[in-house]
C-alpha positions as CSV (number, residue, x, y, z in Angstrom):
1,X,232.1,152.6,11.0
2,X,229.4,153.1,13.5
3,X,229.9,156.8,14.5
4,X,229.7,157.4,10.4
5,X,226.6,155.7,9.8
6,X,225.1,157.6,13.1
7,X,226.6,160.7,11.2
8,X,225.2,159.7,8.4
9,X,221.6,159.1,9.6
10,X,221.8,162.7,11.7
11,X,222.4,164.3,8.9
12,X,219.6,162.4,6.8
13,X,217.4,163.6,9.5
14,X,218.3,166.7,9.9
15,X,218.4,167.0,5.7
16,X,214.8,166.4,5.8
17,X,213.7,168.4,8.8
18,X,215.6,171.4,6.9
19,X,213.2,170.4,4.0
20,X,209.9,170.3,6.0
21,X,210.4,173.6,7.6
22,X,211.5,175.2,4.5
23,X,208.2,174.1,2.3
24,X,206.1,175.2,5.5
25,X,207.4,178.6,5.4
26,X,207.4,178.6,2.0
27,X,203.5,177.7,1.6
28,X,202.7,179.9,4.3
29,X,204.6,183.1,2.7
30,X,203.2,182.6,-0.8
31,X,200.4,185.3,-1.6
32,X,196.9,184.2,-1.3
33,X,195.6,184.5,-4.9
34,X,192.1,186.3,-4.9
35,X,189.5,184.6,-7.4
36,X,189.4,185.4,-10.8
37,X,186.6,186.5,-12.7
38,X,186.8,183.9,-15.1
39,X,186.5,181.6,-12.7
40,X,183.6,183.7,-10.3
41,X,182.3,186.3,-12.5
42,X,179.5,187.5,-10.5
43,X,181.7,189.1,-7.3
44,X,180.4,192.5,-5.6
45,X,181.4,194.7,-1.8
46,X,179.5,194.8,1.3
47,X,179.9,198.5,2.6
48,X,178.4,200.2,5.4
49,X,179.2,204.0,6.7
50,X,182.6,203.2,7.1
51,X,183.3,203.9,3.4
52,X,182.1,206.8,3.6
53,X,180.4,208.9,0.4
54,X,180.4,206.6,-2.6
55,X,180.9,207.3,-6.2
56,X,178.5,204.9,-7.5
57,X,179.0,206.0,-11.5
58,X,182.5,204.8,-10.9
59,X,181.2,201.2,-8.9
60,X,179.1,200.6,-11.8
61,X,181.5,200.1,-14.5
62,X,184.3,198.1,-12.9
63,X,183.6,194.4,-14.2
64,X,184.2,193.2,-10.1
65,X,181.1,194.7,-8.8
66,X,178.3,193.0,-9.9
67,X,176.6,193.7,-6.3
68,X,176.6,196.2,-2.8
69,X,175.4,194.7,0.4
70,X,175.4,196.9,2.6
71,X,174.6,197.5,6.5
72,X,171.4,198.6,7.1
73,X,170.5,198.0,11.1
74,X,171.8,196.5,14.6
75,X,170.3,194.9,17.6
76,X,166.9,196.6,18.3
77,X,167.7,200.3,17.8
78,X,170.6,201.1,15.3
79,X,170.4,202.2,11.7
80,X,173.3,202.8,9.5
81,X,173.6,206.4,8.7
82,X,174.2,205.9,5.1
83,X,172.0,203.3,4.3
84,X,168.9,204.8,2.8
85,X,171.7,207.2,0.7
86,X,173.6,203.8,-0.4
87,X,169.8,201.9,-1.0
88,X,169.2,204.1,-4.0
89,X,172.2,205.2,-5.1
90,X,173.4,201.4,-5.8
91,X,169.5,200.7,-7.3
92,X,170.8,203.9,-9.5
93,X,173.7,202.5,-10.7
94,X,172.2,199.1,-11.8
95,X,173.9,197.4,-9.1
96,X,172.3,194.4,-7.6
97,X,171.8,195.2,-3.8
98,X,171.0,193.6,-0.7
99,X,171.1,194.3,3.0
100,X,172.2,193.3,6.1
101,X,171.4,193.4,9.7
102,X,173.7,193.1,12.7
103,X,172.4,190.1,15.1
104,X,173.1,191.1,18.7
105,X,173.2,188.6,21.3
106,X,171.8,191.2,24.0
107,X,168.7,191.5,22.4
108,X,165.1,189.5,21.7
109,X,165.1,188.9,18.1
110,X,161.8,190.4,17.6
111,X,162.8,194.0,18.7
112,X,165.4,193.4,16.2
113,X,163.0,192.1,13.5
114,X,161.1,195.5,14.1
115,X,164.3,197.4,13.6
116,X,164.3,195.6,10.3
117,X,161.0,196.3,9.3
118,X,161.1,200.1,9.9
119,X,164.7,200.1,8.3
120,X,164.8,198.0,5.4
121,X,162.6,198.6,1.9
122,X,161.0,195.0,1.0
123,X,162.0,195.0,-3.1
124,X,161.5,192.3,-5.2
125,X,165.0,192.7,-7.1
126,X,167.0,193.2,-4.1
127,X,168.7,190.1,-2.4
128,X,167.4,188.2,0.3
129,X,168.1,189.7,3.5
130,X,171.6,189.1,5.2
131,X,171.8,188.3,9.0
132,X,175.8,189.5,10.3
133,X,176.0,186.6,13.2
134,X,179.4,187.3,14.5
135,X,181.2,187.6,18.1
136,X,183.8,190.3,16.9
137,X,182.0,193.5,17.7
138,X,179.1,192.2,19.1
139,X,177.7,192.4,23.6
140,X,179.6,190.1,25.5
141,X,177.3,187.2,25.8
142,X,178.4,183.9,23.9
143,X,174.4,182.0,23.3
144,X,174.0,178.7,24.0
145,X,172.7,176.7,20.4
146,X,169.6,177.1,21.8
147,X,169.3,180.5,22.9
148,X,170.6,181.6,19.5
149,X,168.2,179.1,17.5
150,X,165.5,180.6,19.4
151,X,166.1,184.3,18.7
152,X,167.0,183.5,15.3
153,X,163.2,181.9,15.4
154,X,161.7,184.7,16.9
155,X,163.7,187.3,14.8
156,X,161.9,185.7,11.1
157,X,158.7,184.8,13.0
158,X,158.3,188.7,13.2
159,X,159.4,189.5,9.6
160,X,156.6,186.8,8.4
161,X,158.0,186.5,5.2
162,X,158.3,190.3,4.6
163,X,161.6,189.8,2.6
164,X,161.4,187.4,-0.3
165,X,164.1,184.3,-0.7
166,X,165.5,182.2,1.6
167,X,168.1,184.4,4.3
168,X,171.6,184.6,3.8
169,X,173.9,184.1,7.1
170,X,177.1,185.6,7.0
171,X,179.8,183.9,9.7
172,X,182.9,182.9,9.6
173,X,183.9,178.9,9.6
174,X,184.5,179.3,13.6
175,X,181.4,180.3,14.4
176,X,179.9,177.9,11.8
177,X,181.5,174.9,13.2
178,X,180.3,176.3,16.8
179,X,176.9,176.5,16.0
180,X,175.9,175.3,12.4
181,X,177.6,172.2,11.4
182,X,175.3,169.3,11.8
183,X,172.7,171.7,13.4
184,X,171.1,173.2,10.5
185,X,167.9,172.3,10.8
186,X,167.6,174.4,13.7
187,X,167.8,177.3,11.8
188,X,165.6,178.3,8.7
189,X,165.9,177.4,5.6
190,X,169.5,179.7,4.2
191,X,172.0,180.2,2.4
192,X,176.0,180.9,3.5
193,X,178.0,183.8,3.3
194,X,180.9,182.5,5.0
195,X,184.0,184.7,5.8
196,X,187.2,183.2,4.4
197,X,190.2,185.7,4.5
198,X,193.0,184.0,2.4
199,X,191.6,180.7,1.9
200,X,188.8,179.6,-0.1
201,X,186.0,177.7,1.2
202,X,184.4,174.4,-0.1
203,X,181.8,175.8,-2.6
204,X,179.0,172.9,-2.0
205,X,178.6,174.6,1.1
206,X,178.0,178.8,0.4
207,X,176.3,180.7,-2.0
208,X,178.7,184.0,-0.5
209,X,182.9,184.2,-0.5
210,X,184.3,187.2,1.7
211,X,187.7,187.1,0.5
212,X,189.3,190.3,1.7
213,X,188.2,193.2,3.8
214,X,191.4,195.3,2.3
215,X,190.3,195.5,-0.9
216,X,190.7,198.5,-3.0
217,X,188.5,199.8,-5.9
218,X,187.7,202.9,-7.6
219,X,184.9,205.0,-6.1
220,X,186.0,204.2,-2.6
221,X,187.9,205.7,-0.8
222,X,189.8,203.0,1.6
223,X,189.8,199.6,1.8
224,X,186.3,197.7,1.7
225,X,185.6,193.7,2.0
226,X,185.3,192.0,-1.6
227,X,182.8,188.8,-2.2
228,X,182.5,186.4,-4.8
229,X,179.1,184.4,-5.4
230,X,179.5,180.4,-5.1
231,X,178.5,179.3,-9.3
232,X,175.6,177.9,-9.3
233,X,174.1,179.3,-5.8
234,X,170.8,179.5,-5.5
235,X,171.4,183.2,-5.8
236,X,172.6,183.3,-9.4
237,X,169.0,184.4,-10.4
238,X,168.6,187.7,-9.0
239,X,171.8,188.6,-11.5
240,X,170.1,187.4,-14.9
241,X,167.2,190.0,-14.5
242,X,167.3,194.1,-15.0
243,X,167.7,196.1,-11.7
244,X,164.3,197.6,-12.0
């Protein structure tokens, strides 16, 4: 009687450990469902000369680009070759726009805020400027929270309110539970864009969704990263009035 209840309870066991493991693969092999426009209807691309040349009247009527950020400088001396071409064409189109520049850790963030400045048009319909804080790419130094506070300081000091609205930091949740979390206020006043590839984020706390970088529209040719705005970000209001 004893060996079958043993038997018994083994098999319970190992009943249930079956179960577990099953459910875990099972959750971790179901497709990650991108979000809809019903629920986030303003979504858009960030592009840079990696896609390329761009058919913009082809952008402009797909219903999942409502915006084009796109990369516009890095560190102190590097502009994106297609920038100024992808600046107007997008304005063109009627697409919202905004920019973004690479932060490097190598560099005083007021050479890069001149880099900016010489790069970057300062237009009132375009959204506020995007700062790319990121290792993957980036020189080999990791900042301390206050080196990178600092140069993050120094970077906007220089721009002196040259782009209107409150900047928009793109990172992913690693580097914004390295740095940010409980250390905001050491950094100005922003907004998220937070990097998310599968999963989404809570929205209380990003105005920004980058939700796949192997996305595939028409007018592109290749993949390019897909974003969907945060309902009710404090961004909403540079979609309700005309592309001028």
């Amino acid at each position: 009687m004893r060996r079958v209840f043993l038997l018994l309870i083994t098999a319970i066991i190992l009943t249930a450990v079956a179960c577990g493991a099953y459910l875990a693969y099972d959750r971790a092999m179901t497709p990650f469902s991108p979000p809809s426009l019903a629920d986030y209807p303003i979504q858009g691309i960030d592009i840079s000369h990696h896609q390329g040349d761009i058919d913009w009247a082809r952008l402009k009527d797909q219903p999942n680009i409502r915006f084009a950020i796109m990369k516009a400088t890095e560190g102190g001396d590097h502009r994106d070759r297609k920038f100024a071409e992808n600046w107007q064409a997008a304005k063109q189109a009627g697409i919202v726009r905004g920019a973004y520049h690479f932060f490097t850790f190598c560099r005083p963030g007021a050479e890069q805020a001149d880099n900016v400045i010489a790069t970057i048009p300062a237009e009132a319909d375009a959204l506020p400027l995007a700062l790319d804080l990121e290792f993957t790419g980036n020189c080999g130094k990791v900042p301390t929270l206050d080196e990178l506070s600092a140069e993050i300081a120094a970077f906007y000091a220089r721009l002196n309110g040259r782009y209107p609205g409150q900047p928009v930091f793109y990172m992913n949740e690693s580097f914004f539970e390295q740095y940010f979390k409980g250390n905001e206020t050491r950094f100005p006043p922003h907004t998220l864009w937070i990097r998310n590839i599968g999963q989404q984020p809570d929205c209380q706390n990003w105005s920004i969704w980058q939700f796949a970088d192997d996305g595939k529209v028409e007018g592109i040719k290749g993949a390019v990263d897909l974003n969907a705005l945060c309902p009710g970000s404090a961004l909403e209001p540079y979609f309700v009035r005309p592309v001028s």
